[in-house]
Structure formats: C-alpha cells, structure tokens
N, C-alpha and C positions, 0 to 999 in steps of 0.2 A: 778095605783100605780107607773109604772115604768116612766108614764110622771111626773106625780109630785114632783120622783125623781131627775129625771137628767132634768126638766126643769132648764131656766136661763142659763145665758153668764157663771156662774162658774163652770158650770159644763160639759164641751166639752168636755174634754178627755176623763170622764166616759161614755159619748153619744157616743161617736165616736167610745169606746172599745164596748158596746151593738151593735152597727152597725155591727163593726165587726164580734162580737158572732152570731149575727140572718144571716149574710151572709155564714160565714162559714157553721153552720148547713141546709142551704137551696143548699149549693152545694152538701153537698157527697151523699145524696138523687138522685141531678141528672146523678152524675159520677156515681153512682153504676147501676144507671136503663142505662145509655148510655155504661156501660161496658156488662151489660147483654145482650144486643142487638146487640153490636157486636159480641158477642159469638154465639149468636143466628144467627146472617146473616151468619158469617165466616162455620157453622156449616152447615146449609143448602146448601151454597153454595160448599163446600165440597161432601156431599151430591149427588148434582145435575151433577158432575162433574164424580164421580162412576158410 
C-alpha cells in the first residue's frame, strides 16, 4: 500500500518525509538500548573500583 502510494517521480517529497519517518523511529530504539549500556558499564565499573 505504502509503495503504491508514493510510487512515481510526483511523489518525492512524500517518499523522502516516510524515509524520514522509518529512520527516525529505528534510531531512538538504538540511543535508548546504547544509553542503557552505558549506565550499565559506567555502573559496574564504579563498582569494581569500590
């Protein structure tokens, strides 16, 4: 459905804002798992230091 929509040359900019959309939501998935894990290291290594 969503190729059939925004296929063809008239329809870039709407292609290009769905690019957009599908990237943003595949990043804060991995900032939040890469934020966790530095909590997680910083935490242990605190830790190890006691």
């Amino acid at each position: 459905m969503c190729r059939a929509a925004l296929g063809g040359d008239a329809n870039m900019e709407k292609a290009q804002a769905v690019n957009d959309g599908i990237l943003y939501l595949m990043i804060i998935p991995y900032l939040l798992v890469a934020v966790i894990g530095f909590l997680i290291y910083r935490m242990r290594k605190n830790k190890q230091k006691n």
